[in-house]
VMD Tcl script that builds the backbone (N, CA, C; Angstrom):
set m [mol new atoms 333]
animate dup $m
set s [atomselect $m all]
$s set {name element resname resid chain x y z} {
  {N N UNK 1 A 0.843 -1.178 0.000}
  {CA C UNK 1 A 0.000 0.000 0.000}
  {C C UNK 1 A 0.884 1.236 0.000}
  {N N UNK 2 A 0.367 2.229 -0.897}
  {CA C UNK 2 A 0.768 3.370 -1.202}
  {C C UNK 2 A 0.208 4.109 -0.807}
  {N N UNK 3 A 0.518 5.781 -0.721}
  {CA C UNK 3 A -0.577 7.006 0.014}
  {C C UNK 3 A 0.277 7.853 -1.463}
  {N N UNK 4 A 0.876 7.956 -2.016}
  {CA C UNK 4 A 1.710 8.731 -3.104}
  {C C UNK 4 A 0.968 8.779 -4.221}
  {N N UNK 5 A 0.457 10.077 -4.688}
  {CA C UNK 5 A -0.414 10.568 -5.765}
  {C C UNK 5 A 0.002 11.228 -6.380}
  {N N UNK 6 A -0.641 11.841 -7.624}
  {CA C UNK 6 A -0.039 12.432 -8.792}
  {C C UNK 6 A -0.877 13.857 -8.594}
  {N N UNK 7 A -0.197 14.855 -8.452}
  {CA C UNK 7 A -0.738 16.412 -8.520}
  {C C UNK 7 A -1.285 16.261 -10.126}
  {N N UNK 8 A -2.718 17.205 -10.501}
  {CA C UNK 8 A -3.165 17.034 -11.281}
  {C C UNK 8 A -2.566 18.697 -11.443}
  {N N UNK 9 A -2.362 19.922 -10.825}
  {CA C UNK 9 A -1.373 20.700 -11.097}
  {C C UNK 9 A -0.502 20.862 -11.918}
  {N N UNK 10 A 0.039 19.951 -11.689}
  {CA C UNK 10 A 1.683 19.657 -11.658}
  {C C UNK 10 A 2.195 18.711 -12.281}
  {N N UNK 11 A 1.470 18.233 -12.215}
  {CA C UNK 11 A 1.854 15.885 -12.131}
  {C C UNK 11 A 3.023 15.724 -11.530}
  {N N UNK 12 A 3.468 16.620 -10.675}
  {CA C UNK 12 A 4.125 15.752 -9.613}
  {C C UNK 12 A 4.048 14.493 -8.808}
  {N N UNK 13 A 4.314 14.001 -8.356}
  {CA C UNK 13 A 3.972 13.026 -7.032}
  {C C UNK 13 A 3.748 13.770 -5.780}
  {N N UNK 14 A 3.191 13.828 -4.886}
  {CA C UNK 14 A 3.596 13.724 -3.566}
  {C C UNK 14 A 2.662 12.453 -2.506}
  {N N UNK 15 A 3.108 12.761 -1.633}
  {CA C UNK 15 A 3.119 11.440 -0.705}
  {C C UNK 15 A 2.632 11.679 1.117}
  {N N UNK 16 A 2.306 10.890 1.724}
  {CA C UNK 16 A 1.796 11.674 2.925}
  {C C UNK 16 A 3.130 10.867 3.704}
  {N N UNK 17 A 3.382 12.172 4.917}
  {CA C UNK 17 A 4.493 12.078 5.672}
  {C C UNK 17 A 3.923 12.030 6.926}
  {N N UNK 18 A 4.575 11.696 8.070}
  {CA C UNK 18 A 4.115 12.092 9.894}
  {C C UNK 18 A 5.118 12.940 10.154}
  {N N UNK 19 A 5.102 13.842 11.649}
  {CA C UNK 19 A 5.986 13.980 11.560}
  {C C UNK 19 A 5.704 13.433 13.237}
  {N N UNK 20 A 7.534 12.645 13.458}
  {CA C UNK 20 A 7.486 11.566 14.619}
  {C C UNK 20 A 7.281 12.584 15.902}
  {N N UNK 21 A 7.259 13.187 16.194}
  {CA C UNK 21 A 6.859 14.492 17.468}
  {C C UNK 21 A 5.102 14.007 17.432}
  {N N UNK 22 A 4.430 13.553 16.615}
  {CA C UNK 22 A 3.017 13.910 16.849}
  {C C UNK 22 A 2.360 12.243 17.978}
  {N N UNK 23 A 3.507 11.547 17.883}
  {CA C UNK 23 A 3.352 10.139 18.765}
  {C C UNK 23 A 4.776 10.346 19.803}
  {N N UNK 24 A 4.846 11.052 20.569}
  {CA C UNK 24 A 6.141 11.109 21.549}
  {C C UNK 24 A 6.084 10.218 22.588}
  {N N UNK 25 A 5.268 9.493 22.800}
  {CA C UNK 25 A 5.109 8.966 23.989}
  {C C UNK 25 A 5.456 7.011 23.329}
  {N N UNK 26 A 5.687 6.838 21.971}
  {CA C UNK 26 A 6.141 5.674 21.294}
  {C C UNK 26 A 7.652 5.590 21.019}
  {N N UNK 27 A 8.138 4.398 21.570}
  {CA C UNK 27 A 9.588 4.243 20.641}
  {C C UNK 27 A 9.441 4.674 19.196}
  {N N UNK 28 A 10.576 5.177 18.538}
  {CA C UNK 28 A 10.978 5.478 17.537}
  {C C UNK 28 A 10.832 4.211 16.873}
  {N N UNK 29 A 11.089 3.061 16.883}
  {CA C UNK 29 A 10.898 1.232 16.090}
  {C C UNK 29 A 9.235 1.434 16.022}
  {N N UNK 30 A 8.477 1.524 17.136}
  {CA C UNK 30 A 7.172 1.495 16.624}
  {C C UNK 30 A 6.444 2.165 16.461}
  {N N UNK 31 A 6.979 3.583 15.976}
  {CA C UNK 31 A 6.151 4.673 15.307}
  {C C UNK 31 A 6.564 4.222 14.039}
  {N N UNK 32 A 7.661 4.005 13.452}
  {CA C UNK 32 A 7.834 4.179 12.108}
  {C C UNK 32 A 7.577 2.847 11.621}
  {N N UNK 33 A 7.491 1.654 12.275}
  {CA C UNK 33 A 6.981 0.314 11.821}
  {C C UNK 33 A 5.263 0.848 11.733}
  {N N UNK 34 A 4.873 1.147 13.015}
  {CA C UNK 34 A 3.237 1.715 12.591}
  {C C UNK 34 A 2.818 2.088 11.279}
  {N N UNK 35 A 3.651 2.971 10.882}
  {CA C UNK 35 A 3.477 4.241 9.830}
  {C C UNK 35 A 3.640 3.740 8.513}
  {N N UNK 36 A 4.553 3.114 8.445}
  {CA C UNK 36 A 5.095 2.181 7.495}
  {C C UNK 36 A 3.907 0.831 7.053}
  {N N UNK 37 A 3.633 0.458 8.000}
  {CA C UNK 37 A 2.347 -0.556 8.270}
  {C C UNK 37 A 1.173 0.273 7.427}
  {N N UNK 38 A 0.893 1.247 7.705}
  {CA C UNK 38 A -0.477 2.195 6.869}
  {C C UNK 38 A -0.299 2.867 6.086}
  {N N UNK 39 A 1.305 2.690 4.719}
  {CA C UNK 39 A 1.465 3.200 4.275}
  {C C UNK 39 A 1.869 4.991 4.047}
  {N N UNK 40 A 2.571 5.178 5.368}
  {CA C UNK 40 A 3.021 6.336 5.061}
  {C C UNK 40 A 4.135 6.374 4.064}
  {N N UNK 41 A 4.588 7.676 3.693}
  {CA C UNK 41 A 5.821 7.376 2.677}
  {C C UNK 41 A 7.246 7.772 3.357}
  {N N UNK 42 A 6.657 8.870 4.545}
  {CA C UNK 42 A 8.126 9.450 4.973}
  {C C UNK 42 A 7.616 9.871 6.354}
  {N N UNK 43 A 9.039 10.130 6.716}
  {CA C UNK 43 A 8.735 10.712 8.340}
  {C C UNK 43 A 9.926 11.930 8.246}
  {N N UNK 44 A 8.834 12.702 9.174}
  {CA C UNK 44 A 9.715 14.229 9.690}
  {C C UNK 44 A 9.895 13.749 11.302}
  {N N UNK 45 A 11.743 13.613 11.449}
  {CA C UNK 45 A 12.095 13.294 12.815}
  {C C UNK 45 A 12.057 14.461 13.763}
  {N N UNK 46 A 11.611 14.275 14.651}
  {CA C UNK 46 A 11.810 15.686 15.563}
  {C C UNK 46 A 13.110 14.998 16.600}
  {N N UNK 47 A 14.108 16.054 16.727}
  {CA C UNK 47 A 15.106 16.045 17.085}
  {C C UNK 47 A 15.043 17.375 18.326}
  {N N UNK 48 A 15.937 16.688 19.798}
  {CA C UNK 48 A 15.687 17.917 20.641}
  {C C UNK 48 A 14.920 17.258 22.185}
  {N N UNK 49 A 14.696 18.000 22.532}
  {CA C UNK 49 A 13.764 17.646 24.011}
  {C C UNK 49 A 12.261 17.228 23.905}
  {N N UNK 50 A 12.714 15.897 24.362}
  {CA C UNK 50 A 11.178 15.268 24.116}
  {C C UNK 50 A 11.009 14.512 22.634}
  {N N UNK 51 A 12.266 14.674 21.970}
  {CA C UNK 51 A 12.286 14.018 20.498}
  {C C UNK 51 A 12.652 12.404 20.364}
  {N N UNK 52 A 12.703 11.909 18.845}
  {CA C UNK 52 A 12.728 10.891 18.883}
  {C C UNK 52 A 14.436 10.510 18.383}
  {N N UNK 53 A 14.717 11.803 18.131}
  {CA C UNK 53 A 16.307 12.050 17.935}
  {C C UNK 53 A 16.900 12.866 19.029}
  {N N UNK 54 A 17.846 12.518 19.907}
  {CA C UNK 54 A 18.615 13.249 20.714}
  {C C UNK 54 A 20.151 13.567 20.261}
  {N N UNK 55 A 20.301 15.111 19.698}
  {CA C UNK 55 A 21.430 15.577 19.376}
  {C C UNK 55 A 22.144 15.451 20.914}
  {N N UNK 56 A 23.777 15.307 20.039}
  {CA C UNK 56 A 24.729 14.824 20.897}
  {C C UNK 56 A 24.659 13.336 21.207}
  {N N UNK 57 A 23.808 12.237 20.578}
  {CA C UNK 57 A 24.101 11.224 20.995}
  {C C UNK 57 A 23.790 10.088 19.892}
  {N N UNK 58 A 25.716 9.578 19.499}
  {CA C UNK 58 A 25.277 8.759 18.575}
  {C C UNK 58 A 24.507 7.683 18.296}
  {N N UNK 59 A 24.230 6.862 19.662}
  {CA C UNK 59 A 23.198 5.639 19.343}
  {C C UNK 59 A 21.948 6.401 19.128}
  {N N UNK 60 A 21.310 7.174 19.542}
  {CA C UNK 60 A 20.195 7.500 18.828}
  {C C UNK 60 A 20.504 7.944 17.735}
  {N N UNK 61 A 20.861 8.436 16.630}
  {CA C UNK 61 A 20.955 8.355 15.292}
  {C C UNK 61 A 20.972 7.755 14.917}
  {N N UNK 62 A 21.684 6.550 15.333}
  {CA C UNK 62 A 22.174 5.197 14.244}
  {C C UNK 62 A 20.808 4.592 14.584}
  {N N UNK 63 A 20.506 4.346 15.401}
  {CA C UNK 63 A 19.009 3.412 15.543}
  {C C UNK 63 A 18.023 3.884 14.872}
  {N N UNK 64 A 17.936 5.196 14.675}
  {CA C UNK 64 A 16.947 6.293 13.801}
  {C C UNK 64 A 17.418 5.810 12.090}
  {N N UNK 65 A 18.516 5.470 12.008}
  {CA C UNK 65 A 19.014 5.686 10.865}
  {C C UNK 65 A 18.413 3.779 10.338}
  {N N UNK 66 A 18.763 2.961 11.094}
  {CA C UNK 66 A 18.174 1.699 11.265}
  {C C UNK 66 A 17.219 1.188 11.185}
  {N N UNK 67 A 15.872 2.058 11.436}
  {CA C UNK 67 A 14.383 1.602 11.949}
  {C C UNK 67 A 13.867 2.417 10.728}
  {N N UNK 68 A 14.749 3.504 9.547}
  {CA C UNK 68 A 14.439 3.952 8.340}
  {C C UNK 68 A 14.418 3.045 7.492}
  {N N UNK 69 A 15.826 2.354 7.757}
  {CA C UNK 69 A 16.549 1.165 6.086}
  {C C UNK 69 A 15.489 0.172 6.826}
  {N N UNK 70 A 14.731 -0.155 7.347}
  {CA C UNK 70 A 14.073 -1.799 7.644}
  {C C UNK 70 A 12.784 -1.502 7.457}
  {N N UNK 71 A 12.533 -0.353 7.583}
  {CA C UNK 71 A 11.085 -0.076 7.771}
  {C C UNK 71 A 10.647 0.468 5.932}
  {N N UNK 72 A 11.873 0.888 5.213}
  {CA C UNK 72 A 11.497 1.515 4.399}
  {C C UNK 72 A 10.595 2.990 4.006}
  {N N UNK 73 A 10.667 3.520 5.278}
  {CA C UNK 73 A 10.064 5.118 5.064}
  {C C UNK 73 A 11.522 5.982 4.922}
  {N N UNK 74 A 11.034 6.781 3.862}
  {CA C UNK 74 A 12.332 8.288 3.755}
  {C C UNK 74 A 12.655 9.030 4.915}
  {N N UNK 75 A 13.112 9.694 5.019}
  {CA C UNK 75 A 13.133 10.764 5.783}
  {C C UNK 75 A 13.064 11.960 4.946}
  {N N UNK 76 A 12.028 12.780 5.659}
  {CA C UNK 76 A 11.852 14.246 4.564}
  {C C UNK 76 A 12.160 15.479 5.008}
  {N N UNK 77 A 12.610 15.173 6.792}
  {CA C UNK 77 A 13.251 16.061 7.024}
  {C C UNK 77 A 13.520 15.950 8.889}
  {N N UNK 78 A 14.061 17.065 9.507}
  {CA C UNK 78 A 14.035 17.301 10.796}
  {C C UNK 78 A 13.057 18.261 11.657}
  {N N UNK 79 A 12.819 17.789 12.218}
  {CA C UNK 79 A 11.846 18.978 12.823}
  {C C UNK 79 A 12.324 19.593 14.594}
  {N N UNK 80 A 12.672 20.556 14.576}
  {CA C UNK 80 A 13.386 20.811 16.021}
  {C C UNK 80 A 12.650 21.916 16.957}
  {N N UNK 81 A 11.611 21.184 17.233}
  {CA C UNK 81 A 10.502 22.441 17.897}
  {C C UNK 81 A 11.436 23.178 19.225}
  {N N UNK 82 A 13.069 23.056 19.485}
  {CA C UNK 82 A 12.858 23.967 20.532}
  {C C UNK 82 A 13.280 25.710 20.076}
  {N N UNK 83 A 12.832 26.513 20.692}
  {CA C UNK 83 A 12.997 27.741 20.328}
  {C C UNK 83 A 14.401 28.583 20.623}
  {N N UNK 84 A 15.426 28.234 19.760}
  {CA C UNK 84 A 17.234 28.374 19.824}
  {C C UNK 84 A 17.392 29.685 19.099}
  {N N UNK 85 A 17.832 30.629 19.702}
  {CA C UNK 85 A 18.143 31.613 18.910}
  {C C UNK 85 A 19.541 31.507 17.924}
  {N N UNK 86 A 19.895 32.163 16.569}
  {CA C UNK 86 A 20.962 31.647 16.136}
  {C C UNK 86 A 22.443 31.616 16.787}
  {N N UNK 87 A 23.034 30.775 16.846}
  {CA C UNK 87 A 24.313 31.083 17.360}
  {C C UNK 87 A 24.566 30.364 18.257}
  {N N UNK 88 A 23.072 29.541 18.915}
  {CA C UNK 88 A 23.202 28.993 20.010}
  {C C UNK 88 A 24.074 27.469 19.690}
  {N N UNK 89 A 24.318 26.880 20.804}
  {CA C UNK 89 A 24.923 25.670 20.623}
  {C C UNK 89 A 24.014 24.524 20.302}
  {N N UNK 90 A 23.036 24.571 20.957}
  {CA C UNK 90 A 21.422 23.708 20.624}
  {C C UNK 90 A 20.766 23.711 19.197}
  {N N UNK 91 A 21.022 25.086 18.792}
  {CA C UNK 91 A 20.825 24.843 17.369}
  {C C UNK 91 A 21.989 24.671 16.723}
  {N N UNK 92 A 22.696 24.575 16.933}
  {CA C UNK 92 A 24.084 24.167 16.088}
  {C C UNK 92 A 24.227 22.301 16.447}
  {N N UNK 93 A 23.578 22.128 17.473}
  {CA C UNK 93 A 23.524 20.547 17.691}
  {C C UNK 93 A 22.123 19.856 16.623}
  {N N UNK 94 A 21.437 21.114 16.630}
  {CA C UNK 94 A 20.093 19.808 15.810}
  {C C UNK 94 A 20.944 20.086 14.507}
  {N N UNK 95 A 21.834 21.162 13.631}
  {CA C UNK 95 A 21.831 21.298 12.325}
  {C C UNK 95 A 23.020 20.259 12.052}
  {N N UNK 96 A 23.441 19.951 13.198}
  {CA C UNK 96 A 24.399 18.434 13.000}
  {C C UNK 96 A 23.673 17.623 12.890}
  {N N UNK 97 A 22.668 16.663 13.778}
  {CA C UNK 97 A 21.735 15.721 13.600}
  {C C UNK 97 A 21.321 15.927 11.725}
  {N N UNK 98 A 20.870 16.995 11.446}
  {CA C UNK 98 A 20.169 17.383 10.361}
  {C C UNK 98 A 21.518 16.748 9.065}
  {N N UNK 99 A 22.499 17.461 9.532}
  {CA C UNK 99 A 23.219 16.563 8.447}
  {C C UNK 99 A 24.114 15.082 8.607}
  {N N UNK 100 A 23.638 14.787 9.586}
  {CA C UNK 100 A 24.535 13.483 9.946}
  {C C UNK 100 A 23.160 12.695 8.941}
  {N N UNK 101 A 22.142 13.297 9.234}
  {CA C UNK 101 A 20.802 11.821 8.726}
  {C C UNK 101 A 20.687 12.764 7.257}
  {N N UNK 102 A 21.116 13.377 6.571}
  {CA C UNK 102 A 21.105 13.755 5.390}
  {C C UNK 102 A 19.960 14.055 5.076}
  {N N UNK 103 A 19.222 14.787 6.115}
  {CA C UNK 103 A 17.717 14.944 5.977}
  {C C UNK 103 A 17.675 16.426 4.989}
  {N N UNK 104 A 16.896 16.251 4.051}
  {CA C UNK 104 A 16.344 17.268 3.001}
  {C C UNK 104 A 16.446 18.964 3.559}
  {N N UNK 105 A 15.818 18.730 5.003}
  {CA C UNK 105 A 15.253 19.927 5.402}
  {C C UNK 105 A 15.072 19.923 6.992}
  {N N UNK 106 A 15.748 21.283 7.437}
  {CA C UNK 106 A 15.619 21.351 9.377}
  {C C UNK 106 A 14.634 22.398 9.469}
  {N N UNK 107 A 13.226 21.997 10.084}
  {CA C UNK 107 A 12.321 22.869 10.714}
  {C C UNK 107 A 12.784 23.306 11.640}
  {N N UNK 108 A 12.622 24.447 12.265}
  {CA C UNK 108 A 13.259 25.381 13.294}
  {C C UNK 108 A 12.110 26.052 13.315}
  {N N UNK 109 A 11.810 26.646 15.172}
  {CA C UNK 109 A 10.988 27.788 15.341}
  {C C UNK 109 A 11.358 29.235 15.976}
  {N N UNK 110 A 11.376 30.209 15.464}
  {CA C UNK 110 A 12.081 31.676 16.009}
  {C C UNK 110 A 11.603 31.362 17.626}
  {N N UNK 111 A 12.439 31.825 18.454}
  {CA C UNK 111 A 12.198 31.761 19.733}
  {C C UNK 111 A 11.538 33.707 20.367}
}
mol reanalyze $m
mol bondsrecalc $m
mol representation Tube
mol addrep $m
């Protein structure tokens, strides 16, 4: 099962994503096995406090990076709801996460 459609716009594709912050209270293995299970196509990781990615720590990446290749969902991006002004070290820790998982795109919110 697929959720990935053709823009009649455009004729693009696009595809429906989660983003893993909206189930925080689930391991990271069984949100994205869930998701994967009902045909999602991708997941937006939230990285940060209360996330399913914790910058500064490599076993959570690699297991994030793990429960992607088995499960078969993309990653479409990062999502880092905490509010870091630039310069800070916290946001300089999620924009590492962001490129260690080669994610497309880091959501950030102005604090």
């Amino acid at each position: 099962m697929t959720s990935t459609m053709t823009l009649p716009e455009t004729g693009r594709t696009a595809g429906l994503s989660v983003v893993s912050g909206a189930l925080p209270a689930l391991p990271l293995a069984q949100v994205v096995s869930a998701l994967a299970e009902v045909g999602v196509d991708s997941i937006e990781l939230t990285a940060g406090p209360g996330g399913h990615l914790v910058p500064g720590d490599p076993t959570s990446i690699a297991e994030a990076k793990a429960c992607l290749r088995d499960s078969g969902l993309h990653l479409c991006g990062i999502d880092a709801p905490g509010s870091w002004p630039l310069g800070s070290h916290r946001l300089a820790e999620v924009l590492e996460v962001a490129a260690t998982m080669r994610a497309p795109f880091l959501r950030v919110y102005p604090p």
